[in-house]
MMTF fields as JSON, N, C-alpha, C and O atoms, coordinates in Angstrom:
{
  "mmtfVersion": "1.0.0",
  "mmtfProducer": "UNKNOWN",
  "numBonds": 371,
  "numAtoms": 372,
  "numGroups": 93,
  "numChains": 1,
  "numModels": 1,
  "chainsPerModel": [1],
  "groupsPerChain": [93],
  "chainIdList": ["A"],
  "bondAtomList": [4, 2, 8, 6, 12, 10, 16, 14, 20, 18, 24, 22, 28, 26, 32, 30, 36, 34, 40, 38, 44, 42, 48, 46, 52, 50, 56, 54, 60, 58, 64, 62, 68, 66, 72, 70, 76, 74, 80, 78, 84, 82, 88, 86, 92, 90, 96, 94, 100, 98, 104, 102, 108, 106, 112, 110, 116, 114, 120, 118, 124, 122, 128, 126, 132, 130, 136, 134, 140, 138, 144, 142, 148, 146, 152, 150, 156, 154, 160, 158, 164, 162, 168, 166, 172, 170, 176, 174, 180, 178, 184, 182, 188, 186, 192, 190, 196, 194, 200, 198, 204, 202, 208, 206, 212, 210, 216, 214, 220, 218, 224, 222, 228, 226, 232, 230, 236, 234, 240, 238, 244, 242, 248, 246, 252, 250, 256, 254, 260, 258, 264, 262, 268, 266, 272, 270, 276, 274, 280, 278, 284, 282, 288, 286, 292, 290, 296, 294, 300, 298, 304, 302, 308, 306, 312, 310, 316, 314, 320, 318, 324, 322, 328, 326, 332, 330, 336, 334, 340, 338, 344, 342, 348, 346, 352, 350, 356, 354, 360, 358, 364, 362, 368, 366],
  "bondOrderList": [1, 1, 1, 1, 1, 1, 1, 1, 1, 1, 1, 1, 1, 1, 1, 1, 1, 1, 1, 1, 1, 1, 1, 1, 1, 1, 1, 1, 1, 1, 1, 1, 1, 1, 1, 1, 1, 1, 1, 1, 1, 1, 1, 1, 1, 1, 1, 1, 1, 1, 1, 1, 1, 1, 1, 1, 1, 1, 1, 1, 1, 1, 1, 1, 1, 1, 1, 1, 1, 1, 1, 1, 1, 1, 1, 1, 1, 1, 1, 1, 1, 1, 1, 1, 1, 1, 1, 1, 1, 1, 1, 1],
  "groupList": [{"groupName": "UNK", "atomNameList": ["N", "CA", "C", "O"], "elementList": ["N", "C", "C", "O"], "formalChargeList": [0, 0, 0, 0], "bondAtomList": [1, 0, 2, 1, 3, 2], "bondOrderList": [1, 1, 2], "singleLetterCode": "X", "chemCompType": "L-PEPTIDE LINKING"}],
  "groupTypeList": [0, 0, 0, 0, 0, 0, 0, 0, 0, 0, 0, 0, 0, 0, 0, 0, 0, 0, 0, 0, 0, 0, 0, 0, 0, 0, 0, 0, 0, 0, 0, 0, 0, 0, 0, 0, 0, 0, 0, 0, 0, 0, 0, 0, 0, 0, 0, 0, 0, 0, 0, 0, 0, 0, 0, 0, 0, 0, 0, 0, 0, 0, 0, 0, 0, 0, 0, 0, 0, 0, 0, 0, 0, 0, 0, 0, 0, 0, 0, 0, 0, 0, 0, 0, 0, 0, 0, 0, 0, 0, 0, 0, 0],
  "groupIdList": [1, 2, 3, 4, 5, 6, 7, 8, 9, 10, 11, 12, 13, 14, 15, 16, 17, 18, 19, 20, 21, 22, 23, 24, 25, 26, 27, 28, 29, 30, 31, 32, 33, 34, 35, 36, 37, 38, 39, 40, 41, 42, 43, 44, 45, 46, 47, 48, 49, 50, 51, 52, 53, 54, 55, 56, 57, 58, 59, 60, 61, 62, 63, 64, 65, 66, 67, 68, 69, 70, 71, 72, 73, 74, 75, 76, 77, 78, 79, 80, 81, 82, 83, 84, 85, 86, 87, 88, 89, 90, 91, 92, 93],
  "secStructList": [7, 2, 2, 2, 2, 2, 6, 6, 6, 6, 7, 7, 7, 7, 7, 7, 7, 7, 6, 6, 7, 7, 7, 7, 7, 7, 1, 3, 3, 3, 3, 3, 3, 7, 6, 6, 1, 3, 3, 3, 3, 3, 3, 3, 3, 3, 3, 6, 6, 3, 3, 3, 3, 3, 3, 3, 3, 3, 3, 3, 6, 6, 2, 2, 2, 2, 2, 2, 2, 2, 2, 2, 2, 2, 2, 6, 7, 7, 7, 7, 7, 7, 7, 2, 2, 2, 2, 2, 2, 2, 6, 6, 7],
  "xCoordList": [28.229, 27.457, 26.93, 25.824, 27.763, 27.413, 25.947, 24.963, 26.195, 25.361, 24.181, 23.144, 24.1, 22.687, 22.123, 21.278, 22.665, 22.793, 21.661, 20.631, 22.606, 21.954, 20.882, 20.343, 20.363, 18.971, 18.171, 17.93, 17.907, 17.268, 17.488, 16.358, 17.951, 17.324, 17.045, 16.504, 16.931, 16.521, 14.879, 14.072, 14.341, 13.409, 12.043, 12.041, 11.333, 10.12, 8.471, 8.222, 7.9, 7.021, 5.694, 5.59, 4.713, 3.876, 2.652, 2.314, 1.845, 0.915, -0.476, -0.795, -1.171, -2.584, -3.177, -3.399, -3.744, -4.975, -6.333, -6.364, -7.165, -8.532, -9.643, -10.453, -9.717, -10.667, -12.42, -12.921, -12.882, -14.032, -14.338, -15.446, -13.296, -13.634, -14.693, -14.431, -15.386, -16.275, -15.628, -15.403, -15.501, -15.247, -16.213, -17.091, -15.965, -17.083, -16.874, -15.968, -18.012, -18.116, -18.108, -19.059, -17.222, -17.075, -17.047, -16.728, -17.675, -17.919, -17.525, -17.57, -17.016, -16.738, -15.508, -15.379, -14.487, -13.155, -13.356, -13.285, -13.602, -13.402, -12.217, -11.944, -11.779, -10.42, -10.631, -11.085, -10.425, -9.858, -8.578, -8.279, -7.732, -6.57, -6.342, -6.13, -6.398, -5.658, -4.321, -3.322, -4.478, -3.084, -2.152, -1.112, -2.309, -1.431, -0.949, -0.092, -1.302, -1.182, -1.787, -1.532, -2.694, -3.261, -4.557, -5.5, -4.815, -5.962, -6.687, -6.278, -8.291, -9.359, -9.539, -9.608, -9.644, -10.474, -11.404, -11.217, -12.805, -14.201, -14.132, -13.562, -14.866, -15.258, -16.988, -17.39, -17.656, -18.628, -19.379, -18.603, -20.65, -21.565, -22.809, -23.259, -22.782, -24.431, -25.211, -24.918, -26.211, -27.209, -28.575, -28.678, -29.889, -30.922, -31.577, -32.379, -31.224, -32.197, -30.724, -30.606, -29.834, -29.336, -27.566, -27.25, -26.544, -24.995, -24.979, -25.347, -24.485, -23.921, -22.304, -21.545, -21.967, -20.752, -20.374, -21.459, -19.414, -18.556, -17.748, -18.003, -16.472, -15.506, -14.744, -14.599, -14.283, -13.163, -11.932, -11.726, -11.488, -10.02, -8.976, -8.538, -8.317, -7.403, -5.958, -5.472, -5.204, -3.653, -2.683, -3.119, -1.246, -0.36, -0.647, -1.127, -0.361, -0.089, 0.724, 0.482, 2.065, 3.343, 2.732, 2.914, 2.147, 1.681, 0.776, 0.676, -0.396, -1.6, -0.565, -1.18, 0.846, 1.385, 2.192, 2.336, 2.463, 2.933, 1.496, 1.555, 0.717, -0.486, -0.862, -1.173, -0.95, -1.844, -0.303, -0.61, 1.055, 2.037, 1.909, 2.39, 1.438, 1.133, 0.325, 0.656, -0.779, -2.208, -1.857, -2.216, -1.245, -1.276, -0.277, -0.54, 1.097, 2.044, 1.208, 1.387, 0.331, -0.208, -1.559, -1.81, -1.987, -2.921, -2.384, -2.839, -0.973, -0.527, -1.346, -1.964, -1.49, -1.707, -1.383, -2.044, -0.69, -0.174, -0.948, -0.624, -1.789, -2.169, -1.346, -0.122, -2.064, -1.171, -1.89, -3.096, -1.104, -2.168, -3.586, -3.924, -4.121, -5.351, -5.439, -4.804, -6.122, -6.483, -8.024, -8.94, -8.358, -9.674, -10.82, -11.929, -10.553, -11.39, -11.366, -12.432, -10.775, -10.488, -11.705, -12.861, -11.533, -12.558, -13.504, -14.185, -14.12, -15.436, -16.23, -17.411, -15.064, -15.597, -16.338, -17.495, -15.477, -15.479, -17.148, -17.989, -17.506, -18.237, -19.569, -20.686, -19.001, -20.636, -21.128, -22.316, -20.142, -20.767, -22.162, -22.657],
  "yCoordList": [-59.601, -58.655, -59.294, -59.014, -60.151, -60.955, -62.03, -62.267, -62.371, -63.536, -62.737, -63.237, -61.415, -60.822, -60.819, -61.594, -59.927, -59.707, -60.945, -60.845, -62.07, -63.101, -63.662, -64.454, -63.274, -64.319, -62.935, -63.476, -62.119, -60.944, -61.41, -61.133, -61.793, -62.454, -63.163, -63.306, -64.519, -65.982, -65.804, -66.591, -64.304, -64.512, -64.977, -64.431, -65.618, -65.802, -64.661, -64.21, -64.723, -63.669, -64.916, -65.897, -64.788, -65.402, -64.983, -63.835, -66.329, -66.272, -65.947, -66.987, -65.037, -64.999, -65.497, -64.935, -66.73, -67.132, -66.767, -66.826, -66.461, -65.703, -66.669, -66.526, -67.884, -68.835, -68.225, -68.683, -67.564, -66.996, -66.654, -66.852, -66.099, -66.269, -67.33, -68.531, -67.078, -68.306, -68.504, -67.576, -69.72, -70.035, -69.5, -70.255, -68.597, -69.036, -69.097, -68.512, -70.166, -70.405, -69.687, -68.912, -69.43, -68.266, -69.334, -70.503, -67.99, -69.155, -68.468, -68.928, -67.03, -65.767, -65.047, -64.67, -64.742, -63.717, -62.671, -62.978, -61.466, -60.232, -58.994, -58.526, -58.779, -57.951, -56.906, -57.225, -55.632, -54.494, -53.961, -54.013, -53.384, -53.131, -51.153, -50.851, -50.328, -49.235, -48.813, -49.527, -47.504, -46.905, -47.04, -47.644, -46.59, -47.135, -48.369, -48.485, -49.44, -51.159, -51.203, -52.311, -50.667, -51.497, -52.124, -51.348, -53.321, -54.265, -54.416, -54.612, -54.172, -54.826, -55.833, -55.734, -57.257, -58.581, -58.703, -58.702, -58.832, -59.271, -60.741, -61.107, -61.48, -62.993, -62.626, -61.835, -63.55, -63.828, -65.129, -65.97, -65.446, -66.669, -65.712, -64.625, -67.068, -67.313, -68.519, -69.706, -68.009, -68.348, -68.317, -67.401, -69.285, -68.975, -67.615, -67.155, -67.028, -65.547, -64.571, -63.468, -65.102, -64.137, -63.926, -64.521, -63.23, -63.288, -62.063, -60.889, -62.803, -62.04, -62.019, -62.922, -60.533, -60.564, -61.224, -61.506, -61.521, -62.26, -61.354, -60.839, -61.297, -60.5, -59.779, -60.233, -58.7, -57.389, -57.447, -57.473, -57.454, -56.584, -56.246, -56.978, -55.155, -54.406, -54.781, -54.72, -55.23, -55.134, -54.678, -54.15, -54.706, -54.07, -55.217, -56.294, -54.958, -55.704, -56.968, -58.095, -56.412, -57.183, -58.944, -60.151, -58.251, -59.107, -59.879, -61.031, -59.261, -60.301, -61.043, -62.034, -61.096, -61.831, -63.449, -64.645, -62.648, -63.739, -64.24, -65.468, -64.006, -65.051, -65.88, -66.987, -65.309, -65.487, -67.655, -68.79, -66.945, -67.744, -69.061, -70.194, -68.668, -69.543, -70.455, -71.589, -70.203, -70.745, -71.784, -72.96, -71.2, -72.132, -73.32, -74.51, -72.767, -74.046, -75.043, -76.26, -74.433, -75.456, -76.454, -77.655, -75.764, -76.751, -77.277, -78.403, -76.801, -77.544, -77.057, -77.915, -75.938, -75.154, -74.166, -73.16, -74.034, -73.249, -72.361, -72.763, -71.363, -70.783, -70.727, -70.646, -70.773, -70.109, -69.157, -69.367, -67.454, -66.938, -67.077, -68.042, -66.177, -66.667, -66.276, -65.29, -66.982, -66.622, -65.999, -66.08, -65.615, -65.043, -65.809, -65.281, -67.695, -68.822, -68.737, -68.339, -68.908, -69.101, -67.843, -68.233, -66.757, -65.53, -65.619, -65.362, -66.192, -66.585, -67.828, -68.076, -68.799, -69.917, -69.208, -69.381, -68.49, -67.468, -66.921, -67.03, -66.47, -65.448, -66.017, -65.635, -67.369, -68.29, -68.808, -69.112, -68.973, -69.691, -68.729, -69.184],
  "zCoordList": [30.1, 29.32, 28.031, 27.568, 27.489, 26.252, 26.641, 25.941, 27.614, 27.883, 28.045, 27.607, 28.667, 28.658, 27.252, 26.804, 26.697, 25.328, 24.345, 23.679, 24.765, 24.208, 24.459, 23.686, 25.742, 27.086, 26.076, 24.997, 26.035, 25.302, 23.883, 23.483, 23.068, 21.669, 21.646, 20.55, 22.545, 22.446, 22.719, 22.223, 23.849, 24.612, 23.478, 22.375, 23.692, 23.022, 24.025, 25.143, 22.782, 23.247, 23.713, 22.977, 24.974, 25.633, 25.086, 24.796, 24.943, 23.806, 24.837, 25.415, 25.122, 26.44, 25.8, 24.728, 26.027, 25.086, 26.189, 27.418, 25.42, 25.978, 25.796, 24.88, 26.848, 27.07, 26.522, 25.494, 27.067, 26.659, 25.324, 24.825, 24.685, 23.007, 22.217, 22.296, 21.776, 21.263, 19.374, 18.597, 19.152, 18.371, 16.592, 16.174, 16.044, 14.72, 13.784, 13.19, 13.17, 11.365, 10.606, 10.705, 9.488, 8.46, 7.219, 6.998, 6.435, 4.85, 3.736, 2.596, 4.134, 3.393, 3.655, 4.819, 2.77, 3.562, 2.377, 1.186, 2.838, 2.002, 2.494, 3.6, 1.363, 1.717, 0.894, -0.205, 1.098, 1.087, 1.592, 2.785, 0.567, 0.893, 0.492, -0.682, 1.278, 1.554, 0.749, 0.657, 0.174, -0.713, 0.384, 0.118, 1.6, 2.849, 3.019, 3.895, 2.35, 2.867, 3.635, 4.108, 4.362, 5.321, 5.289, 5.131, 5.401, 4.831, 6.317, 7.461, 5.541, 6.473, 5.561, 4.336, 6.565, 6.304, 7.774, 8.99, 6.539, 7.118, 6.513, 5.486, 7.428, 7.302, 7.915, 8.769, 7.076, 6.611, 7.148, 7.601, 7.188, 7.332, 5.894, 5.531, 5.641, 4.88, 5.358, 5.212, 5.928, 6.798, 6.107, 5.291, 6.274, 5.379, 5.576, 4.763, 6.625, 6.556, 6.353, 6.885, 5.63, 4.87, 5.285, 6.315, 4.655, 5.447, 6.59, 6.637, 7.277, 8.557, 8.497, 8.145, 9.009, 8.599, 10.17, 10.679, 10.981, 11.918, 12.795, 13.884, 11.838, 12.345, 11.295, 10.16, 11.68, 10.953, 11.8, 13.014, 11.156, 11.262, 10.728, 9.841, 11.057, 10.334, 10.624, 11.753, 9.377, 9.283, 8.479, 7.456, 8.616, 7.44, 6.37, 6.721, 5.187, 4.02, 4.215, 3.783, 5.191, 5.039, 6.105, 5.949, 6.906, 8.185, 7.625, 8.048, 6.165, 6.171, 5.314, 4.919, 4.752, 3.718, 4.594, 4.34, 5.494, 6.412, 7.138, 7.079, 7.543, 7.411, 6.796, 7.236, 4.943, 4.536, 3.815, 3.451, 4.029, 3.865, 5.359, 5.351, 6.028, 7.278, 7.226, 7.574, 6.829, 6.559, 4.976, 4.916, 4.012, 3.116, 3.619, 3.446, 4.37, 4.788, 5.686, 5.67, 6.424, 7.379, 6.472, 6.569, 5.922, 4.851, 4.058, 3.857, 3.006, 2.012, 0.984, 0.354, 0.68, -0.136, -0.992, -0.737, -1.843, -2.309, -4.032, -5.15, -3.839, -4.927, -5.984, -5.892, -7.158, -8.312, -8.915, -9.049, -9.586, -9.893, -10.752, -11.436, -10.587, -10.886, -12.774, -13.151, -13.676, -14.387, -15.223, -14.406, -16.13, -16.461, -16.301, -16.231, -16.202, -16.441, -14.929, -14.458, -14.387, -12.49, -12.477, -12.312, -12.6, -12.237, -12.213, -11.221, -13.758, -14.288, -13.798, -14.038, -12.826, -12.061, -10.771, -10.39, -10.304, -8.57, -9.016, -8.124, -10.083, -10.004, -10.182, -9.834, -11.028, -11.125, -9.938, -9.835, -8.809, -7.38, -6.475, -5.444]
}
């Protein structure tokens, strides 16, 4: 009974990857976050006849945090908060 027990926490979950998906260029991440936690992120292209948004989608707070902790370990990135000069850089681009 133990050994079941255990084959049921070890199990790993199977990843479907969906060949047909087409890959795309984003040059933009915009977030909105919900009194609920729950965040839409749109990604973006700017293109010469203008931005096209890409893709949306919606998640909990807790989930885009472990993403957003994923993405910096795998680049080697780690933010620090931002300050008023950091803002005023963002806003001149």
């Amino acid at each position: 009974m133990a050994k079941k027990k255990e084959d049921e926490a070890t199990k790993t979950v199977e990843l479907n990857i969906n060949p047909t998906l087409p890959p795309v260029w984003v040059d933009n991440l915009y977030v909105a976050k919900r009194k609920d936690d729950i965040c839409l992120l749109r990604f973006g292209t700017e293109l010469p006849e203008g931005a096209f948004e890409q893709v949306q989608f919606m998640t909990s707070k807790k989930k885009l945090e472990v993403f957003v902790d994923l993405i910096c370990s795998h680049i080697g990135h780690y933010p620090t908060p931002s300050t008023d000069d950091d803002k005023e850089k963002r806003e001149k681009k």
